[in-house]
PyMOL commands that place a pseudoatom at each C-alpha (Angstrom):
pseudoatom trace, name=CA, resn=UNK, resi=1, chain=A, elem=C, hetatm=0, pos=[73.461, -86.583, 27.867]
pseudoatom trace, name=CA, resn=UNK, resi=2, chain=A, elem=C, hetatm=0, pos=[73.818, -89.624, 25.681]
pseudoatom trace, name=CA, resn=UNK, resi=3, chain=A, elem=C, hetatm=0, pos=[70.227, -90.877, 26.162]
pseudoatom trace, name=CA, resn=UNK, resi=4, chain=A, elem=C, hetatm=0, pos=[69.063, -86.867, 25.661]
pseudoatom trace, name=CA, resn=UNK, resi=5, chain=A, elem=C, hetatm=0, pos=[70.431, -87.114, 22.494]
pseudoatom trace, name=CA, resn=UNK, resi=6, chain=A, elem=C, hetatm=0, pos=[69.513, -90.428, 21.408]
pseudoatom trace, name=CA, resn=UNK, resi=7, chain=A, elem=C, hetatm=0, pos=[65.817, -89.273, 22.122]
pseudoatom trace, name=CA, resn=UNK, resi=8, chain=A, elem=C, hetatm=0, pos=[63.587, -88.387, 18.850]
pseudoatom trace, name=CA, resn=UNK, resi=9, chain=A, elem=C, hetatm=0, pos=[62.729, -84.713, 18.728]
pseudoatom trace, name=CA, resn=UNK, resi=10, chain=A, elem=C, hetatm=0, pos=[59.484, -83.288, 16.993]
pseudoatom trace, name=CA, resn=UNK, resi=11, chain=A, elem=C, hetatm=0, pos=[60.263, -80.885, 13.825]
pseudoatom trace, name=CA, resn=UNK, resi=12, chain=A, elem=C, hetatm=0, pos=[58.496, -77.940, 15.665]
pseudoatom trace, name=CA, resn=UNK, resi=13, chain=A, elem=C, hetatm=0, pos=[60.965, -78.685, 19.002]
pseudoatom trace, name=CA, resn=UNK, resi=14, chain=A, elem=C, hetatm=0, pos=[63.737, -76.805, 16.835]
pseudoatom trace, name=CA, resn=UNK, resi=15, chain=A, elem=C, hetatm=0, pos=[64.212, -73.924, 15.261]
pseudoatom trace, name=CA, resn=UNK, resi=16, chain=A, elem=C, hetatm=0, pos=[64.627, -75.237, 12.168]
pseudoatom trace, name=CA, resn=UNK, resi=17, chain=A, elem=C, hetatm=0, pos=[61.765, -77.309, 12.261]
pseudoatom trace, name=CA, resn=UNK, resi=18, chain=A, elem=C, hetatm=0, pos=[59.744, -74.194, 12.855]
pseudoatom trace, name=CA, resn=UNK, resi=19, chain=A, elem=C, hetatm=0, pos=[61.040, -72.109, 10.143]
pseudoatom trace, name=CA, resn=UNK, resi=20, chain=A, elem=C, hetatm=0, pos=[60.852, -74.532, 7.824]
pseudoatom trace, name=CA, resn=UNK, resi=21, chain=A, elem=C, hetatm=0, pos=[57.249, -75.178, 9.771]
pseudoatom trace, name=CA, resn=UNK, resi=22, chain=A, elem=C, hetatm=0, pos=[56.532, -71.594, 9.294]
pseudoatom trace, name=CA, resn=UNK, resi=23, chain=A, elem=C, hetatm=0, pos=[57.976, -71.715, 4.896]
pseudoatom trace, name=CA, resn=UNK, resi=24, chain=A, elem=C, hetatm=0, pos=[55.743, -74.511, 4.086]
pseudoatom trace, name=CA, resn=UNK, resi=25, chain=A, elem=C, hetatm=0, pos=[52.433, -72.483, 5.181]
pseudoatom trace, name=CA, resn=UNK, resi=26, chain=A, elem=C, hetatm=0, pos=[53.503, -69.919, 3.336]
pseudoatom trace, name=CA, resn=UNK, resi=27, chain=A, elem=C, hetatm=0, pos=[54.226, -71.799, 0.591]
pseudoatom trace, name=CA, resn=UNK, resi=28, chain=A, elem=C, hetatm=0, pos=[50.532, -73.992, 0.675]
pseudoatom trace, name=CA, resn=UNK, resi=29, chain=A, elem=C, hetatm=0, pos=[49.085, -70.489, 1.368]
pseudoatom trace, name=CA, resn=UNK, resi=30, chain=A, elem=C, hetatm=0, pos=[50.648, -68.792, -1.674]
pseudoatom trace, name=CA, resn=UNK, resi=31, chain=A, elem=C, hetatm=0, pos=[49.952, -71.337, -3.937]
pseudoatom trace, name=CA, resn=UNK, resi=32, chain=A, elem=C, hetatm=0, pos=[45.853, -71.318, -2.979]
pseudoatom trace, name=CA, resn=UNK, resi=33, chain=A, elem=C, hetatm=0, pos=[46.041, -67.690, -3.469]
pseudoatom trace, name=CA, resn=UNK, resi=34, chain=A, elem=C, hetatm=0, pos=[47.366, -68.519, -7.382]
pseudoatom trace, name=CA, resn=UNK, resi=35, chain=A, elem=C, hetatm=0, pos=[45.019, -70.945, -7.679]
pseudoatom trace, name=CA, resn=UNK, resi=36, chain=A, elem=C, hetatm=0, pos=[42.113, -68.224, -6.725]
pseudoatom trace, name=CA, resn=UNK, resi=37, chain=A, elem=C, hetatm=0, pos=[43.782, -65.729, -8.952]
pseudoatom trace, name=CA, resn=UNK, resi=38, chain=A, elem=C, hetatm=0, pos=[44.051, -67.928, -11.975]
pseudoatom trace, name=CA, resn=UNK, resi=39, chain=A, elem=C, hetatm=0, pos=[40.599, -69.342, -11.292]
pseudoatom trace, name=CA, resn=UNK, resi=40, chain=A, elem=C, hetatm=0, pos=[39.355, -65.978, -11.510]
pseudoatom trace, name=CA, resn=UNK, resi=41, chain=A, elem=C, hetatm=0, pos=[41.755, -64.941, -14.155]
pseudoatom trace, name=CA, resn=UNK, resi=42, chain=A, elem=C, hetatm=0, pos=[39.503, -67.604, -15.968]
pseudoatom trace, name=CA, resn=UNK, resi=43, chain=A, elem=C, hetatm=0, pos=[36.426, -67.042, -15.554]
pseudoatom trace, name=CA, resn=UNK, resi=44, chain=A, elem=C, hetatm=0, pos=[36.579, -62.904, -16.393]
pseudoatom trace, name=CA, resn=UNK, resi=45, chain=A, elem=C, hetatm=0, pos=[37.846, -64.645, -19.869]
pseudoatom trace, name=CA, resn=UNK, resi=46, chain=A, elem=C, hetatm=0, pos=[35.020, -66.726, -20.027]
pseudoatom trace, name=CA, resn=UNK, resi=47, chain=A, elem=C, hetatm=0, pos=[32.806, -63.843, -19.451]
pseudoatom trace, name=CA, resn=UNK, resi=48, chain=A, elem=C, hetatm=0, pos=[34.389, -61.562, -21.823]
pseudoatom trace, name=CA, resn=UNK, resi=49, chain=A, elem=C, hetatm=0, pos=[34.198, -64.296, -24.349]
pseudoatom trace, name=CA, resn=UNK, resi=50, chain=A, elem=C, hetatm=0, pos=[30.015, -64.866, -23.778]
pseudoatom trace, name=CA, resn=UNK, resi=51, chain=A, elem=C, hetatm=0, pos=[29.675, -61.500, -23.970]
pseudoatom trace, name=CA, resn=UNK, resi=52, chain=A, elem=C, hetatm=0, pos=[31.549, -61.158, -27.492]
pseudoatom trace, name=CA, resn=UNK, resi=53, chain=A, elem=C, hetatm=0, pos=[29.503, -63.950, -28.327]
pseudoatom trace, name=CA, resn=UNK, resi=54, chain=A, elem=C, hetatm=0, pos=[26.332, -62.392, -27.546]
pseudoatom trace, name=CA, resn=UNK, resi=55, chain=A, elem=C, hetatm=0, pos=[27.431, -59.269, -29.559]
pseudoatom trace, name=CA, resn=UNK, resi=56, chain=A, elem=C, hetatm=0, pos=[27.998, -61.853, -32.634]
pseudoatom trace, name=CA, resn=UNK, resi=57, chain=A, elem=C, hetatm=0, pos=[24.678, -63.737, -31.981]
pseudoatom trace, name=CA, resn=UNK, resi=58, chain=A, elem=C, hetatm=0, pos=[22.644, -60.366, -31.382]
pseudoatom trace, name=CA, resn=UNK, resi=59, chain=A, elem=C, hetatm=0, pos=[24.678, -59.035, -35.298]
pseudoatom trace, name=CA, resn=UNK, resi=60, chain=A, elem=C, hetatm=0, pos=[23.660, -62.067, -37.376]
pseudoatom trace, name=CA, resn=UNK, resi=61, chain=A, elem=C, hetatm=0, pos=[20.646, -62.386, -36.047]
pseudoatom trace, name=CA, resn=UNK, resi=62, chain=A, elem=C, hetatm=0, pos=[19.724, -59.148, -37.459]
pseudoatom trace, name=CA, resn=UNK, resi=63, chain=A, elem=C, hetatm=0, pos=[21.674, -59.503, -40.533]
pseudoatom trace, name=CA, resn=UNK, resi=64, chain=A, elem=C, hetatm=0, pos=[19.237, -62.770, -40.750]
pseudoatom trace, name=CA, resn=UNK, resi=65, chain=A, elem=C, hetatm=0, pos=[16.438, -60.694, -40.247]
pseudoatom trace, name=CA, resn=UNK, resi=66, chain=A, elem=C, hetatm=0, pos=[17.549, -58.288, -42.968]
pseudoatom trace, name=CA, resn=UNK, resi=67, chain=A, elem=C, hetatm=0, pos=[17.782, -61.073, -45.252]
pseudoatom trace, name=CA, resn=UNK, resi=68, chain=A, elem=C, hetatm=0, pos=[14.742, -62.380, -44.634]
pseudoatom trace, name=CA, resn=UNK, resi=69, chain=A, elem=C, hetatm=0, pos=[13.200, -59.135, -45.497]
pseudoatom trace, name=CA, resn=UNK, resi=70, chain=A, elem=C, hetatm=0, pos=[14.737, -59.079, -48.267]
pseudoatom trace, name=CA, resn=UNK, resi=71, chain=A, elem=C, hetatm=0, pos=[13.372, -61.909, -49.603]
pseudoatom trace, name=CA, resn=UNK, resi=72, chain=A, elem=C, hetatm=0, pos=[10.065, -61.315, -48.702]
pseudoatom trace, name=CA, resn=UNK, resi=73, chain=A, elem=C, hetatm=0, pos=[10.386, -58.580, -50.622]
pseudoatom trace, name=CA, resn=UNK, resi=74, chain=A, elem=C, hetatm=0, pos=[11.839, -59.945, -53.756]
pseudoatom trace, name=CA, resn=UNK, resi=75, chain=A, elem=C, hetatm=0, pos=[9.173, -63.130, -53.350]
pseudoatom trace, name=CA, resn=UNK, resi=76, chain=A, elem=C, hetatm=0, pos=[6.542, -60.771, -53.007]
pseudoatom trace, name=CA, resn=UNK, resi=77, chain=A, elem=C, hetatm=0, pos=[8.290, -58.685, -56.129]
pseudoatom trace, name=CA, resn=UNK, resi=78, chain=A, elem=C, hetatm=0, pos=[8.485, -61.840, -58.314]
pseudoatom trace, name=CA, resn=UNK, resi=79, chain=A, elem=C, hetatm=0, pos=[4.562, -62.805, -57.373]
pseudoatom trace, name=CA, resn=UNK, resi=80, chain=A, elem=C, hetatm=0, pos=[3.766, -59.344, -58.570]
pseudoatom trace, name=CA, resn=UNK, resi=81, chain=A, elem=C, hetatm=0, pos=[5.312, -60.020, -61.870]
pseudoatom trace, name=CA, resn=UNK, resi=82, chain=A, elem=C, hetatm=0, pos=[3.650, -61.450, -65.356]
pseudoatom trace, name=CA, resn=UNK, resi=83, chain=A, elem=C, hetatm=0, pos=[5.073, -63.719, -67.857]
pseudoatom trace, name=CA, resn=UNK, resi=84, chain=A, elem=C, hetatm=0, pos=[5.343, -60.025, -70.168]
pseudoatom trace, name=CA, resn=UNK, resi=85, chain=A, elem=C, hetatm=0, pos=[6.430, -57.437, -68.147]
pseudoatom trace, name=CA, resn=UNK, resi=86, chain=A, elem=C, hetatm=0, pos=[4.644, -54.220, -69.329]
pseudoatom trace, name=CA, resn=UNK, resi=87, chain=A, elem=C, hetatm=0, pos=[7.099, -52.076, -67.968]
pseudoatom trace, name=CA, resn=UNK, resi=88, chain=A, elem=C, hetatm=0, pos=[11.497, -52.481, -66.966]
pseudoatom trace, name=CA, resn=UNK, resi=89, chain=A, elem=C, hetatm=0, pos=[12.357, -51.251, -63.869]
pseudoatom trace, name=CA, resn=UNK, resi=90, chain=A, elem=C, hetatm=0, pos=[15.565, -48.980, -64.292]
pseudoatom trace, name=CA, resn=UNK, resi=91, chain=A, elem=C, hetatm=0, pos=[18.258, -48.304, -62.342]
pseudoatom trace, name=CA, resn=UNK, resi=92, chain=A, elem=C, hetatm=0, pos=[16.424, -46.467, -59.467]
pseudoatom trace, name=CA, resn=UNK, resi=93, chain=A, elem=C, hetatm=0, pos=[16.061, -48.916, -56.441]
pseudoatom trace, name=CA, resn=UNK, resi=94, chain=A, elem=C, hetatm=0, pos=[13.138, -49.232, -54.193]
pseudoatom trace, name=CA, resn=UNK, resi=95, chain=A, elem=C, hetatm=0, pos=[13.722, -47.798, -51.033]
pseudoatom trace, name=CA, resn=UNK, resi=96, chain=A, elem=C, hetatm=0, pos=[10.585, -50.063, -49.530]
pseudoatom trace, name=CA, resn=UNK, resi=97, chain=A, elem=C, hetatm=0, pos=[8.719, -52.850, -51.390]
pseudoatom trace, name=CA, resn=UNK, resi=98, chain=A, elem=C, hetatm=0, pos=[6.685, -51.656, -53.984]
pseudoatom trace, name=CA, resn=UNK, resi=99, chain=A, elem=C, hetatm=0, pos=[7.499, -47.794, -53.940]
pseudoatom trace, name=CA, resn=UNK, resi=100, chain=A, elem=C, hetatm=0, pos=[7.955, -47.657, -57.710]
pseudoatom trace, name=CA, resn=UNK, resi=101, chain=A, elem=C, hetatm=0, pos=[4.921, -49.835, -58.468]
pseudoatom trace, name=CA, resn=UNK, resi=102, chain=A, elem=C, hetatm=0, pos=[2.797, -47.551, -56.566]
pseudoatom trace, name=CA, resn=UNK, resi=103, chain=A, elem=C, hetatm=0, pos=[4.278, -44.337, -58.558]
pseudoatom trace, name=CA, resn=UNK, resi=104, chain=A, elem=C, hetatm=0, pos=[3.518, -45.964, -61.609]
pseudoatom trace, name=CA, resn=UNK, resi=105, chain=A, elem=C, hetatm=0, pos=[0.152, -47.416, -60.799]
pseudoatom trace, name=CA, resn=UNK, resi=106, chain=A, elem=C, hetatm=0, pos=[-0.748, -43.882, -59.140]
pseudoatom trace, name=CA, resn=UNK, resi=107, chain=A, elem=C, hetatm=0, pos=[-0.027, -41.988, -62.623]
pseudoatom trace, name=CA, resn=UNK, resi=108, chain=A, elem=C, hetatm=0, pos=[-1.895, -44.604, -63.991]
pseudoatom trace, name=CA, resn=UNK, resi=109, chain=A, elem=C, hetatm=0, pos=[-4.874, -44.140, -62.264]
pseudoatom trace, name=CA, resn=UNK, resi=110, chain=A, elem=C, hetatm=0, pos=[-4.625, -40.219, -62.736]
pseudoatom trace, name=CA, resn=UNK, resi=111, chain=A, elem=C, hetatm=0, pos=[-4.588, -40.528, -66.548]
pseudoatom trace, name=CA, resn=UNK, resi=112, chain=A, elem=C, hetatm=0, pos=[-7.435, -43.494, -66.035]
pseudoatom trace, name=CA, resn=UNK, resi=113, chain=A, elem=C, hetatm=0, pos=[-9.522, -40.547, -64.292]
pseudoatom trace, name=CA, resn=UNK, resi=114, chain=A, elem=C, hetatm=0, pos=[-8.768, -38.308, -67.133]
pseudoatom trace, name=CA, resn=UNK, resi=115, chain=A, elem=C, hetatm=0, pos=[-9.500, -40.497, -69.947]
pseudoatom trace, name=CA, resn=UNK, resi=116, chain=A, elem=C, hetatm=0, pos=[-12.989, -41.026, -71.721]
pseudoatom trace, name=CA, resn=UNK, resi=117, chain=A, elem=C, hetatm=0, pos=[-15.012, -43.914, -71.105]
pseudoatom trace, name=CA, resn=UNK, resi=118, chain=A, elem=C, hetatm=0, pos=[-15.599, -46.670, -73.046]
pseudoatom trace, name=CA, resn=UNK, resi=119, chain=A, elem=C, hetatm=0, pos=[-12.658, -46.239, -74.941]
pseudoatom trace, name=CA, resn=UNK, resi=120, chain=A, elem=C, hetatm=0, pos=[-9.263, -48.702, -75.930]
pseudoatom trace, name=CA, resn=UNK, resi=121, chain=A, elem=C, hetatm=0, pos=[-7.461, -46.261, -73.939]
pseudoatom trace, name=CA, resn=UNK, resi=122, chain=A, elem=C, hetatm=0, pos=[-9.684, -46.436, -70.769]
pseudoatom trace, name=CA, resn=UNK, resi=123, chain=A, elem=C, hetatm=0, pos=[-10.028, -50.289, -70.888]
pseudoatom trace, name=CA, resn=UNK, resi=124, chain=A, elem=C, hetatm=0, pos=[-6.136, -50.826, -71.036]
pseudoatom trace, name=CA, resn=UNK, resi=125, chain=A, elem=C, hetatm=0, pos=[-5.340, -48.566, -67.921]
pseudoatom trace, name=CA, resn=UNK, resi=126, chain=A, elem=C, hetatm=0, pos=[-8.640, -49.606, -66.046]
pseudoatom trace, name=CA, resn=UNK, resi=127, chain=A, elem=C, hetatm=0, pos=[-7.004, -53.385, -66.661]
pseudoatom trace, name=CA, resn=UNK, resi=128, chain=A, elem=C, hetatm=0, pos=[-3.982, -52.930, -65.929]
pseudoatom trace, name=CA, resn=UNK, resi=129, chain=A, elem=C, hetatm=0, pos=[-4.979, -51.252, -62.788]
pseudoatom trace, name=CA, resn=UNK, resi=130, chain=A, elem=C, hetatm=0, pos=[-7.090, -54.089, -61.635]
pseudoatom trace, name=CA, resn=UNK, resi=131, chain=A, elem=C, hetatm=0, pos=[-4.636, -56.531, -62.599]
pseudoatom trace, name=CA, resn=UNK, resi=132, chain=A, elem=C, hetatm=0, pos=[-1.788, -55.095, -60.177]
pseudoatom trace, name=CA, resn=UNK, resi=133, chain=A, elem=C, hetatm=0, pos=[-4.093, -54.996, -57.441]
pseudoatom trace, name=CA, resn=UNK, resi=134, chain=A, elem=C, hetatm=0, pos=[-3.185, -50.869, -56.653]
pseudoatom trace, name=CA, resn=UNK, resi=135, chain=A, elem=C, hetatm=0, pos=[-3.386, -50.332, -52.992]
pseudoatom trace, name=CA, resn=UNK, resi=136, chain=A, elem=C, hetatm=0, pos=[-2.856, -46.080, -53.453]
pseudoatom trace, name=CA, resn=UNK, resi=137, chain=A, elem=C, hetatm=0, pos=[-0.090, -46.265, -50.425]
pseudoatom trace, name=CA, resn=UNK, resi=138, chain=A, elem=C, hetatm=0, pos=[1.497, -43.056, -51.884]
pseudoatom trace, name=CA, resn=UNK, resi=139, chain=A, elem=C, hetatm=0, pos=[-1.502, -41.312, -51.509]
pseudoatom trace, name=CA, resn=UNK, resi=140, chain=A, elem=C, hetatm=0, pos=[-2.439, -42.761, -47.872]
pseudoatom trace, name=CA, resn=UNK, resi=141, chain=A, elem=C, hetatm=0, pos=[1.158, -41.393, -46.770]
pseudoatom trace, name=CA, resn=UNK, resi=142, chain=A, elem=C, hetatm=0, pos=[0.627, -37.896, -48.231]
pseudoatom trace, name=CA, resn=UNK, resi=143, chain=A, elem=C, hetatm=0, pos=[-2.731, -37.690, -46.172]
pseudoatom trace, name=CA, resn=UNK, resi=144, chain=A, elem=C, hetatm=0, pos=[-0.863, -39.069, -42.900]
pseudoatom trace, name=CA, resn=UNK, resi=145, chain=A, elem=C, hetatm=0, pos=[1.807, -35.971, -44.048]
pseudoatom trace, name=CA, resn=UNK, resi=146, chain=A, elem=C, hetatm=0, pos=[-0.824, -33.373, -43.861]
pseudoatom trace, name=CA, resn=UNK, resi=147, chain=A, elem=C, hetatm=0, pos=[-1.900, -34.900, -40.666]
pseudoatom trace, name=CA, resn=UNK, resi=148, chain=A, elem=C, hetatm=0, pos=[1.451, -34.400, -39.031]
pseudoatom trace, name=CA, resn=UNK, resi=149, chain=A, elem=C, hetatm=0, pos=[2.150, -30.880, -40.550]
pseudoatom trace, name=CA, resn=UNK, resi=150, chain=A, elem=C, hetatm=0, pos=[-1.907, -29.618, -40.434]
pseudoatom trace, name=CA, resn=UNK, resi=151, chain=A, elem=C, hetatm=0, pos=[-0.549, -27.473, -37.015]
pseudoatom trace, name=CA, resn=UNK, resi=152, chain=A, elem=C, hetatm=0, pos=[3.041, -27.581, -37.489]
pseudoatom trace, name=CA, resn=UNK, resi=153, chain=A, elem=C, hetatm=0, pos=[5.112, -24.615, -35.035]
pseudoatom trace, name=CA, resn=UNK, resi=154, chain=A, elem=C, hetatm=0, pos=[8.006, -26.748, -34.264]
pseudoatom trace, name=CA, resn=UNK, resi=155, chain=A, elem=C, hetatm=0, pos=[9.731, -30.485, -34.533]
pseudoatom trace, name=CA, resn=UNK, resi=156, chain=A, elem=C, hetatm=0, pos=[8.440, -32.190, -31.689]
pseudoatom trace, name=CA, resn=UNK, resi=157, chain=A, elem=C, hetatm=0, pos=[9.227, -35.952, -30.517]
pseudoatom trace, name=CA, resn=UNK, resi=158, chain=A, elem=C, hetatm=0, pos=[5.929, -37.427, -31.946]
pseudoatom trace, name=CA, resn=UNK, resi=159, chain=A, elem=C, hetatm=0, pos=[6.090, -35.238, -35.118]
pseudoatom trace, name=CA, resn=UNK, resi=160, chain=A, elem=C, hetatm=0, pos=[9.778, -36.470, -35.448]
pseudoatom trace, name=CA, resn=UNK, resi=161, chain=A, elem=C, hetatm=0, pos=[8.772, -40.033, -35.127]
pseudoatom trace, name=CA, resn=UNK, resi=162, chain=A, elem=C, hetatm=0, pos=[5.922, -40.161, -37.328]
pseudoatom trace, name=CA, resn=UNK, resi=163, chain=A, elem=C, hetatm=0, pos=[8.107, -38.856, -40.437]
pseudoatom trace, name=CA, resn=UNK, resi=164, chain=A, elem=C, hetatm=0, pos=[10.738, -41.499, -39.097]
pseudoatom trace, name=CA, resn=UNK, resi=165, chain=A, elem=C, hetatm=0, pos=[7.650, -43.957, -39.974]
pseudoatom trace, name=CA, resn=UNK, resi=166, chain=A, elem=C, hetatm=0, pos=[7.260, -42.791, -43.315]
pseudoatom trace, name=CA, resn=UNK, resi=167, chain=A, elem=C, hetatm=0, pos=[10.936, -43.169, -44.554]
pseudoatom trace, name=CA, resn=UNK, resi=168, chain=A, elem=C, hetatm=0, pos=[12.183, -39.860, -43.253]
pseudoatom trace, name=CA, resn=UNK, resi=169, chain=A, elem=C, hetatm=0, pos=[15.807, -39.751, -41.791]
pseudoatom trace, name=CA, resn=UNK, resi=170, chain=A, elem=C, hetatm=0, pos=[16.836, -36.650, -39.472]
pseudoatom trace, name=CA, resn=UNK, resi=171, chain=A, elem=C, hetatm=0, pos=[20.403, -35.071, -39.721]
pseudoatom trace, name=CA, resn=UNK, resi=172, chain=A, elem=C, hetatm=0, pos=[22.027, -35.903, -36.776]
pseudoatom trace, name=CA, resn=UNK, resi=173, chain=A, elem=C, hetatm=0, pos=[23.676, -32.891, -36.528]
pseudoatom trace, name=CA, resn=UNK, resi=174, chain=A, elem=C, hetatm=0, pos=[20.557, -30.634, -37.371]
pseudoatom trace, name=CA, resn=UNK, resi=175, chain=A, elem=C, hetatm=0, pos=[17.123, -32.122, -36.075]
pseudoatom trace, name=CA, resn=UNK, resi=176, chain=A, elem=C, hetatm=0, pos=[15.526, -29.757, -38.691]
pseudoatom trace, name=CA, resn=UNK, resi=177, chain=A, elem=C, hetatm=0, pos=[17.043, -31.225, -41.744]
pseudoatom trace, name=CA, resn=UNK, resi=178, chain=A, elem=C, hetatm=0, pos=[15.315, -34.743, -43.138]
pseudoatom trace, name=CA, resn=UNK, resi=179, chain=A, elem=C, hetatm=0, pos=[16.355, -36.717, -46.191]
pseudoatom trace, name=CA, resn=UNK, resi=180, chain=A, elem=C, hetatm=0, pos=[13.593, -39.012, -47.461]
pseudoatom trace, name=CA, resn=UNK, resi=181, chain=A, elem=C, hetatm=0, pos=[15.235, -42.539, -46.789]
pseudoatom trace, name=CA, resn=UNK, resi=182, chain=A, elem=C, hetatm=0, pos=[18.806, -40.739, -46.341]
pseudoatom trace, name=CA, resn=UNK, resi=183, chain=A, elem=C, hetatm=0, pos=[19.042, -39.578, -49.921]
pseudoatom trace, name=CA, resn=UNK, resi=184, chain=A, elem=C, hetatm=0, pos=[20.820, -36.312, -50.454]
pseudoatom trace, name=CA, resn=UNK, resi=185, chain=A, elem=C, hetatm=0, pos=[18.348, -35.896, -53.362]
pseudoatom trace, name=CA, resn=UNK, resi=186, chain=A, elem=C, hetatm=0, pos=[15.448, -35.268, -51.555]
pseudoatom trace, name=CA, resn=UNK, resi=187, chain=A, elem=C, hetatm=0, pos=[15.950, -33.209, -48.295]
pseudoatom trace, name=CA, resn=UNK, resi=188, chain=A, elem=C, hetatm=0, pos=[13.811, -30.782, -46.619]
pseudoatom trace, name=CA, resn=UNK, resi=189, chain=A, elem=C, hetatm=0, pos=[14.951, -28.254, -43.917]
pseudoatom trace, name=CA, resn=UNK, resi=190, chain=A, elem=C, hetatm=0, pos=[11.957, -27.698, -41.602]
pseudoatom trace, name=CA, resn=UNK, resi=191, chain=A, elem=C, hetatm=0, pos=[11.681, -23.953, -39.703]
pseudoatom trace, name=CA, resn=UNK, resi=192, chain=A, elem=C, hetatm=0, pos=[12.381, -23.975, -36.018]
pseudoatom trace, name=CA, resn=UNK, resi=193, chain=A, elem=C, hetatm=0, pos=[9.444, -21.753, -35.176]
pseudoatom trace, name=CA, resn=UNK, resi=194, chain=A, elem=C, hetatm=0, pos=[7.607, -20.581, -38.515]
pseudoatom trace, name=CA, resn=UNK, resi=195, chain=A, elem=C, hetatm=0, pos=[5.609, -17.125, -38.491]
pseudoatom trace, name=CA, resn=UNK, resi=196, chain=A, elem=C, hetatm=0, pos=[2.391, -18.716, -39.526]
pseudoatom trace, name=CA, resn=UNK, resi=197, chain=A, elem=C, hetatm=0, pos=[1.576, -21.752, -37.868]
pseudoatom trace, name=CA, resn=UNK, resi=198, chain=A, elem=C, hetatm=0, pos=[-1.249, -22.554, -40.345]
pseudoatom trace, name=CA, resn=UNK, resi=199, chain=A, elem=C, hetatm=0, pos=[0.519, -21.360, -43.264]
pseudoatom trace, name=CA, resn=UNK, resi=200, chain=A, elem=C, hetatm=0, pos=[3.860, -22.765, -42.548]
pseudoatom trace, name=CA, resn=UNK, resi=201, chain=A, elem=C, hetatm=0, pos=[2.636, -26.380, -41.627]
pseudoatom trace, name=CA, resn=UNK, resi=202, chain=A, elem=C, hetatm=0, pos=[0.791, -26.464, -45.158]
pseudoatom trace, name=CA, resn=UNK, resi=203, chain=A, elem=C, hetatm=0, pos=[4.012, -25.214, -46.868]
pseudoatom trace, name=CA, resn=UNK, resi=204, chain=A, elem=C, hetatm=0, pos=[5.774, -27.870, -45.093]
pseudoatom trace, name=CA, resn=UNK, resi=205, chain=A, elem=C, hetatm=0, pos=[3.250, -30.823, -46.033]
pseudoatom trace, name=CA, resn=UNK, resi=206, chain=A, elem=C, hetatm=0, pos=[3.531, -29.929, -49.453]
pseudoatom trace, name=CA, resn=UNK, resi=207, chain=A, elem=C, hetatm=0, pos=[6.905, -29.407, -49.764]
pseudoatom trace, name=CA, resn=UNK, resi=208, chain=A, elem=C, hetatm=0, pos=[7.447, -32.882, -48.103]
pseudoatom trace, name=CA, resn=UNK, resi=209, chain=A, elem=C, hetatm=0, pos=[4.809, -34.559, -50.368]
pseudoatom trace, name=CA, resn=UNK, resi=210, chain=A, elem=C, hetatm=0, pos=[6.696, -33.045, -53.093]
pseudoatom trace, name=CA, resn=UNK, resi=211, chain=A, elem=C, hetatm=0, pos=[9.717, -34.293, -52.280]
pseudoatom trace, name=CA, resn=UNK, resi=212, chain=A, elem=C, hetatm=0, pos=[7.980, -37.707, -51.263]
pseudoatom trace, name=CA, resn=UNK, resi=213, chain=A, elem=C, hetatm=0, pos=[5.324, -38.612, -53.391]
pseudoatom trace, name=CA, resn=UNK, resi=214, chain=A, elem=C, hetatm=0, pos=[4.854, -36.710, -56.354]
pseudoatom trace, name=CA, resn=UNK, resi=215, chain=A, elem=C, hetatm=0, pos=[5.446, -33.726, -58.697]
pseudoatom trace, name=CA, resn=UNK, resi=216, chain=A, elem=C, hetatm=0, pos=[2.594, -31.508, -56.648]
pseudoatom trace, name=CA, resn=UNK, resi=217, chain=A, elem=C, hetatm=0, pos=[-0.387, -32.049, -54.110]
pseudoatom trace, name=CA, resn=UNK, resi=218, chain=A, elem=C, hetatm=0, pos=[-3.214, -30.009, -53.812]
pseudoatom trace, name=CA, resn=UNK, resi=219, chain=A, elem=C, hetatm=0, pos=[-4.529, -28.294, -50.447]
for i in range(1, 219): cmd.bond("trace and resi %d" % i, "trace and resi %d" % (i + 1))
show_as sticks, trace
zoom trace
């Protein structure tokens, strides 16, 4: 019994060796399941934060963008200018580069048309229409208006995009209701289904030129 007891016993001989056998796996096994928990604790908050900064990237690169449009426009604005400005722009803002240098140059050229040859008046508008190099955009839009409305009997998805093209912004709570570049100012209410297809899609063309380019239009 002496030498029995004198003999060196392995830990998993005894039951306390295997309990103790049996904590310690649980232990190594609890702490690898952490580990994998925090690991992937980790890496959802390294995802969240690339997608945030995605979101941020994807925002200032179009605020750049805007910016840069901006400036094109005010660089192509300040080109446009003389060293004596015949006219001061007032408080009214462009709503796209040179709206209200078109208007101006279009009335221009309608008084140019009315006026007598070969007279001060004529040479001073003919001049000053060649000098500011007028490219009649108002006008071009009001014929691509009467294209869209020539058959109007409804807003349809290509109508609706083509006077999205021109500056026109739709209601979102009634498809039928457009304000020219947002502005409260100058909004048109479309009919859903007018009587007179011919008739109505002229009334709409001019009432939309109207609203868009000028006092009246003809046709």
């Amino acid at each position: 019994m002496q030498y029995s007891n004198s003999q060196m016993v392995g830990p998993l001989y005894t039951w306390f060796g295997v309990n103790n056998a049996i904590l310690q796996d649980r232990l190594t096994s609890k702490r690898e399941e952490n580990a994998e928990a925090e690991a992937d604790r980790i890496l959802e908050s390294f995802e969240e934060d690339m997608q945030k900064k995605d979101a941020e990237i994807e925002r200032l690169s179009s605020e750049l963008e805007k910016k840069e449009r901006e400036l094109s426009w005010l660089k192509a604005k300040m080109d446009s200018m003389t060293d004596v400005p015949i006219i001061i722009a007032g408080d009214e803002d462009d709503f796209y580069p040179g709206e209200a240098k078109d208007f101006v140059l279009s009335a221009v050229k309608k008084e140019l048309d009315a006026t007598e040859a070969r007279t001060r008046r004529h040479d001073v508008l003919k001049d000053v229409l060649a000098a500011n190099d007028y490219q009649a955009e108002g006008e071009k839009c009001a014929a691509e208006v009467k294209h869209l409305l020539s058959n109007y009997s409804g807003m349809t998805p290509k109508l609706k995009k083509g006077l999205e093209d021109i500056g026109f912004k739709f209601d979102p709570s009634d498809h039928q209701k457009v304000k020219y570049y947002g502005d409260d100012r100058y909004t048109i209410i479309y009919a859903s289904t007018p009587s007179d297809k011919g008739h109505g899609g002229k009334n709409n063309a001019r009432t939309t030129i109207k609203k868009r380019f000028k006092e009246r239009c003809k046709g």
